[in-house]
LUMBA-434691 format. One record per residue (C-alpha): residue in one letter; x, y, z. Coordinates in steps of 0.5 Angstrom, whole numbers, padded with zeros to 4 digits, always signed. Each point is the difference from the previous one (the first is absolute). Layout:
<atoms>
AXYZ
...
</atoms>
This chain:
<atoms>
X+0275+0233+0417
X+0000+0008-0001
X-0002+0005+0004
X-0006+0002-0005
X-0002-0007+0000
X+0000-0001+0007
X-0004+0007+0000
X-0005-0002-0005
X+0000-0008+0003
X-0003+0004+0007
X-0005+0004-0004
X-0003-0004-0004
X-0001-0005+0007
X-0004+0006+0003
X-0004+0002-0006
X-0003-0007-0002
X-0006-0004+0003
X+0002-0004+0006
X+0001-0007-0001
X+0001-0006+0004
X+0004+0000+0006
X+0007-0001-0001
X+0001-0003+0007
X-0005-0006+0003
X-0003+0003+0004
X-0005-0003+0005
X-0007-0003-0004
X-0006-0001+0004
X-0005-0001-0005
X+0000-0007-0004
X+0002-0001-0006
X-0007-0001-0004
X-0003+0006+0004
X+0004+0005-0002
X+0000-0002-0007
X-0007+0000+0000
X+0000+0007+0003
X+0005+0002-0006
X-0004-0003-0004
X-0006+0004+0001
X+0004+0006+0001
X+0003+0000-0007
X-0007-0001-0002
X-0002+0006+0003
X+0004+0004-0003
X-0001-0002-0007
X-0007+0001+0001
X-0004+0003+0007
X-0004-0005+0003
X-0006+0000+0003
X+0003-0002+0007
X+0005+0004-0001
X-0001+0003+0008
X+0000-0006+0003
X+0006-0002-0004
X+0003+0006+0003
X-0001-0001+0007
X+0003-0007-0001
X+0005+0003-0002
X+0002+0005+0006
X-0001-0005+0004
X+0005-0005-0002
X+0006+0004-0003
X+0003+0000+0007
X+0001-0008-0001
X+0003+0000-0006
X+0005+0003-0004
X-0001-0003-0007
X-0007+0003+0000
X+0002+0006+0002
X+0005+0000-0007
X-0006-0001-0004
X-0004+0005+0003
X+0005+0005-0001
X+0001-0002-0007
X-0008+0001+0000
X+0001+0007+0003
X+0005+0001-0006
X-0005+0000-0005
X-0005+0004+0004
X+0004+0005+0000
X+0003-0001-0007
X-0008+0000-0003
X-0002+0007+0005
X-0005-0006+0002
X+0000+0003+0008
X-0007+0000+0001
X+0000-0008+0000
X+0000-0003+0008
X+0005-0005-0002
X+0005+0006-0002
X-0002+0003+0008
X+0000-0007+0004
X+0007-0002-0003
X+0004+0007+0000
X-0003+0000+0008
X+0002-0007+0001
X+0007+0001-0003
X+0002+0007+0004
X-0004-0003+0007
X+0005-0006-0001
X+0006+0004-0002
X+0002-0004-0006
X+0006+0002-0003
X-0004+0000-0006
X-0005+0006+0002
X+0005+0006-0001
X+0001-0001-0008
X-0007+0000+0000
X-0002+0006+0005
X+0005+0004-0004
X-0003-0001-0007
X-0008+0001+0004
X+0002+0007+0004
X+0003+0003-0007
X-0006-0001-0003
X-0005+0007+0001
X-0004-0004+0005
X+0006-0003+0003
X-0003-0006+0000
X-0006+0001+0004
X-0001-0002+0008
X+0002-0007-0001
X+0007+0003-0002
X+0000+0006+0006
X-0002-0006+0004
X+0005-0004-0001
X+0005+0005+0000
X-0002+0000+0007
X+0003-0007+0002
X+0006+0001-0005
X+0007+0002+0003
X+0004+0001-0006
X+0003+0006+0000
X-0001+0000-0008
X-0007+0002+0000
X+0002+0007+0004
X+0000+0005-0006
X-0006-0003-0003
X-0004+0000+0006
X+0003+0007+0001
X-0002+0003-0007
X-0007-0002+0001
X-0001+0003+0007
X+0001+0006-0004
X-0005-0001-0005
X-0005+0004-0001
X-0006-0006+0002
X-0001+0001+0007
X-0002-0007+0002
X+0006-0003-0004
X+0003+0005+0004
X+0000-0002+0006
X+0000-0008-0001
X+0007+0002-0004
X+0001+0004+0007
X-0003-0005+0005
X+0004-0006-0003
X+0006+0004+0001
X-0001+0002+0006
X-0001-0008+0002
X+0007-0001-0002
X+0004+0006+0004
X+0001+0005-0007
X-0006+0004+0002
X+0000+0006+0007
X-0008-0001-0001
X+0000+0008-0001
X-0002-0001-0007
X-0005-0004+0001
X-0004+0003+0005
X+0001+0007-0005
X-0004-0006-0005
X-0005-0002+0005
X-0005+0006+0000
X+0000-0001-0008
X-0003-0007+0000
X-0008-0001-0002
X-0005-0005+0003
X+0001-0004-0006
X+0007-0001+0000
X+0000+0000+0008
X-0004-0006+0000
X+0005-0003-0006
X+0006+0002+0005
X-0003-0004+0005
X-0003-0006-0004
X+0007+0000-0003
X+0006+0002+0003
X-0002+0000+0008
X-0003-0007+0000
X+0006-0004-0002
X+0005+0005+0005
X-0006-0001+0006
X+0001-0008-0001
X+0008+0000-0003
X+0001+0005+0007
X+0007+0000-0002
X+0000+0002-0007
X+0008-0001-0002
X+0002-0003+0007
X+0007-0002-0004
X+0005+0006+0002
X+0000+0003+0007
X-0005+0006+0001
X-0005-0002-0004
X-0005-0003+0004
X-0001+0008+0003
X+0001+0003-0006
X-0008+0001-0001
X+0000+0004+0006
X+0002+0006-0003
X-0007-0002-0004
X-0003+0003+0006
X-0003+0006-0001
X-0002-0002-0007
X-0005-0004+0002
X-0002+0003+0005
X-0003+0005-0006
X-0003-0006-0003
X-0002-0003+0007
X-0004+0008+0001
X-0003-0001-0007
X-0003-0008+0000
X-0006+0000+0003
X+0000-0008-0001
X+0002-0003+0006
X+0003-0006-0002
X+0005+0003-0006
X+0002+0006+0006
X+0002-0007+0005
X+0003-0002-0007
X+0004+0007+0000
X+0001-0001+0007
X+0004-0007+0000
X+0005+0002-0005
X+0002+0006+0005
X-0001-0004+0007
X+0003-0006-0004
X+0007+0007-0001
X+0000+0001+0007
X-0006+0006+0000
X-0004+0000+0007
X-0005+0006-0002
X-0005-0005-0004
X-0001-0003+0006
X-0001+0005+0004
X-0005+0002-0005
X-0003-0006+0000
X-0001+0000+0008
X-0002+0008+0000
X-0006-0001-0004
X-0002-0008+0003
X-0002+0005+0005
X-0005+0005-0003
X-0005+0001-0004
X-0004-0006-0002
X-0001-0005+0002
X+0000-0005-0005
X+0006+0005-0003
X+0004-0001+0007
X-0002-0008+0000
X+0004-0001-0007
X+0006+0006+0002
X+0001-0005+0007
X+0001-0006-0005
X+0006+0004-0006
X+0003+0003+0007
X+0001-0007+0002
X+0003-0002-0006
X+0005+0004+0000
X+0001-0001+0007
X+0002-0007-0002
X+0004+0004-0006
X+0005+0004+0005
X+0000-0004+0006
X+0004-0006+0002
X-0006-0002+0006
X-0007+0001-0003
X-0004+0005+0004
X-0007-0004+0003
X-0004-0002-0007
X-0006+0004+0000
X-0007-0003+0001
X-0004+0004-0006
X-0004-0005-0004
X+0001+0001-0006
X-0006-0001-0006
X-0001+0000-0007
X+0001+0007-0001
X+0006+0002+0005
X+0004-0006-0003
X-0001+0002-0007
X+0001+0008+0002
X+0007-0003+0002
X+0002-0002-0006
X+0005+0003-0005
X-0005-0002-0006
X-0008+0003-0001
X-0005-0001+0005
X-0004-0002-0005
X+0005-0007-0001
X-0002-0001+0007
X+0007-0003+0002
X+0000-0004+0007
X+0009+0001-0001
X-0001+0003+0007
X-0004-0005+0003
X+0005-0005-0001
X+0006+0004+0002
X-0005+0000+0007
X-0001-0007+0000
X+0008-0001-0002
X+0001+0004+0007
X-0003-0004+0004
X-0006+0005+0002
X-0006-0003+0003
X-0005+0005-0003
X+0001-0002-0007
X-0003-0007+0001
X-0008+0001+0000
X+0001+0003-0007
X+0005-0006-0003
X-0006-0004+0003
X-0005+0003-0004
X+0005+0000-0006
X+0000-0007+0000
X-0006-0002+0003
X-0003-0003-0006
X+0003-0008-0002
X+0003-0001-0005
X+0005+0005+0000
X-0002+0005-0006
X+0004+0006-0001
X+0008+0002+0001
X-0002+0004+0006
X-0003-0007+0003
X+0005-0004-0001
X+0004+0006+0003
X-0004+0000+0007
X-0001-0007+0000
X+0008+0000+0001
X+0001+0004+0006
X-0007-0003+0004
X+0004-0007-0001
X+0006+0002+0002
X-0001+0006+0005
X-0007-0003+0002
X+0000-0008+0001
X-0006+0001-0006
X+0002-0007-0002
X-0006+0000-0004
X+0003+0005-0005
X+0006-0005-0001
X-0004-0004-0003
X-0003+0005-0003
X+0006+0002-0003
X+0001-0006-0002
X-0006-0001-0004
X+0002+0005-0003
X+0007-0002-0002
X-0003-0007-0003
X-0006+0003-0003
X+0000+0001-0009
X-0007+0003+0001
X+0005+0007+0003
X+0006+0000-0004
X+0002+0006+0001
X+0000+0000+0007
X+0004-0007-0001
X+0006+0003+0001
X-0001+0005+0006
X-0003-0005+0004
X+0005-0005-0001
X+0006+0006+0002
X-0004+0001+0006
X-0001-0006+0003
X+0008+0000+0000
X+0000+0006+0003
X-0004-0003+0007
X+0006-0003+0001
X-0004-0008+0003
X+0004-0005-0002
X-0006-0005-0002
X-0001+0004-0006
X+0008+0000-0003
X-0002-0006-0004
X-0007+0003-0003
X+0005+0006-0002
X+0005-0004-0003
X-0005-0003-0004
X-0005+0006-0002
X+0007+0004-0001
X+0002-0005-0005
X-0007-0001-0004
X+0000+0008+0000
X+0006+0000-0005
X-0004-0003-0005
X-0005+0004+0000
X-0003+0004-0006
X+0000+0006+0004
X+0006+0004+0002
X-0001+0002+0006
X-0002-0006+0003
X+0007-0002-0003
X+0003+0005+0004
X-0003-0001+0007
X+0003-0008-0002
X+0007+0003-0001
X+0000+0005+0006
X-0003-0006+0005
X+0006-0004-0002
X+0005+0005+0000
X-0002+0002+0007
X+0001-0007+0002
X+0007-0001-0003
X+0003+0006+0003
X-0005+0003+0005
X-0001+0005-0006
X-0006+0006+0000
X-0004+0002-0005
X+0003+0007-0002
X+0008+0000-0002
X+0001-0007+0002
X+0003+0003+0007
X-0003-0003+0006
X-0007+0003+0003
X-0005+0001+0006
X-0005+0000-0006
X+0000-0007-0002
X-0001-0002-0007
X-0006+0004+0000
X+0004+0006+0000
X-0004+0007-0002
X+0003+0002-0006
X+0000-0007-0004
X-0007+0000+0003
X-0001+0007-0003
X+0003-0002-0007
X-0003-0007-0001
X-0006+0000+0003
X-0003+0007-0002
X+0005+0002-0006
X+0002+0007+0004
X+0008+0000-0002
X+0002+0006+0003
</atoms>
């Protein structure tokens, strides 16, 4: 073969959709159910369906288990691009997925989504985030010159997290971001790096890199008046190695307000838990509707009890009388009820809530909460319910919703090999981790 043949050869391999694996590779998902996901996948792509959110969250939540599932979703990611059709959820959640993974197929497809104007839009930036391949550099480089700030500086942050970037230019952007493109920022670039921490741990280095982020958002801190995105902004720095958010957060857990003070003392405390190997002692704040929902990275108006959770997942004592008043009522009727009933049972000695779990997890009368409950009767860890698990684990692969197929397929996986919701990579979370939760359950697919 000829060298402009080998030439030729190694383009065409980069410019095509990613197939299937050339190498076997570790398969979690059983044979039926990730036909039936491409199936559905290739039927989505054709024509957009209805579930289309909920399809979605399924999706990122099991393409860490499957390499093979991961080719049909950059296959479906192809034609996205290829149609200009970004707007469609199943176009974010697979590029998201595949970058997250660092599959070898997400190169190709980001170097054709930042070479459009609007370089893919945050889904692609996010995802460059997590990538390493040296690739991707000019790209990213030529949109972070760009005369669209809010491109701009997602091209500079994902920069930045892979070690190309000094953060100089990025803090010269930060004072140029609107509310509305702050808030996307946040939503869409800062959520994945303040859960993945360590975006493109794969080289040396990489880890700190967002340290150099610092004084940026630090601006975007100064401008949010929203405590839950400003402890958002806050994890991604603290996660880099900055100590100055939690030295902000303690400063201000001791003025004004009271009620201001209550809910500094407690994003003080998360970052604590951030930057040092001995957690500080746990604040006693009792938290309420209205401090959880103001420390949550989405609206207030969503009345998201993510921080309630994280309080409970910690072990603090003060989060237990409002778990209770969650799960008071019987049967379990909600994803927030079914999530209490978890931590009393488990934490708590509430052996009434196990069996409610279980209840839950048996009864038709609730289907969609069928497969959450299920994944967190596994999760508390008693050996009287393997057998019950295993049993509604399996029942839940026939069932006619995806999601509850999902919370079967992750039960089992945990089971097998100990694996945790999110990556496939062994977790203090459990099964219900808090991003498979977010993108089954709620359809929030940052």
């Amino acid at each position: 073969m000829g060298q402009a043949e080998i030439v030729k050869g190694r383009a065409s391999a980069e410019t095509r959709p990613a197939g299937r694996p050339a190498l076997a590779r570790a398969e979690i998902l059983d044979k039926a159910t990730r036909s039936r996901l491409e199936a559905e996948l290739d039927a989505a792509v054709k024509r957009r369906p209805a579930n289309e959110r909920k399809l979605a969250g399924v999706l990122r939540a099991l393409a860490p288990l499957s390499p093979s599932l991961r080719a049909a979703m950059a296959e479906a990611t192809d034609t996205f691009l290829r149609r200009g059709t970004l707007d469609r959820e199943l176009y974010g959640a697979c590029l998201r997925s595949l970058g997250e993974a660092r599959d070898r197929s997400v190169t190709p497809l980001l170097k054709r989504a930042l070479a459009l104007e609007s370089a893919g839009g945050t889904a692609a930036l996010s995802a460059a985030c997590f990538s390493t391949d040296p690739a991707l550099a000019p790209a990213l480089a030529k949109v972070a010159a760009g005369h669209k700030s809010h491109l701009a500086f997602a091209a500079e942050t994902a920069r930045v997290a892979r070690g190309e970037a000094n953060g100089h230019h990025l803090a010269a952007l930060a004072p140029m971001i609107k509310e509305s493109h702050r808030l996307t920022l946040c939503a869409e670039i800062f959520v994945p790096l303040a859960r993945g921490a360590a975006p493109a741990a794969a080289r040396p280095g990489a880890t700190t890199a967002l340290v150099h982020a610092g004084p940026a958002l630090a601006v975007l801190r100064g401008a949010e008046r929203h405590l839950g995105r400003w402890l958002v902004l806050a994890e991604v720095a603290a996660a880099a190695g900055d100590p100055t958010p939690r030295e902000e957060a303690v400063a201000r857990a001791s003025s004004g307000p009271s009620t201001a003070r209550s809910a500094w003392s407690l994003v003080a405390w998360a970052l604590d838990r951030r930057l040092q190997a001995q957690a500080s002692p746990s604040p006693t704040v009792r938290p309420t509707v209205e401090i959880v929902s103001r420390l949550s990275d989405r609206p207030s108006a969503d009345r998201d009890s993510t921080f309630l959770f994280r309080m409970a997942r910690a072990g603090m004592l003060s989060a237990r009388p409002m778990l209770e008043t969650l799960a008071k009522d019987l049967p379990l009727s909600s994803e927030v009820a079914v999530r209490a009933a978890t931590f009393l049972a488990r934490d708590h000695a509430r052996a009434d809530m196990a069996a409610a779990l279980l209840a839950a997890a048996s009864s038709d009368h609730k289907e969609d909460l069928r497969g959450l409950a299920a994944a967190a009767l596994h999760d508390l860890g008693d050996p009287a319910m393997t057998e019950p698990v295993r049993r509604i684990a399996t029942e839940l692969l026939g069932s006619r919703s995806l999601v509850n197929v999902a919370w079967g397929v992750l039960i089992r996986a945990a089971g097998a090999r100990g694996l945790a919701s999110t990556g496939g990579v062994p977790s203090s979370e459990g099964v219900v981790g808090e991003a498979a939760f977010r993108w089954m359950q709620w359809g929030w697919l940052e």
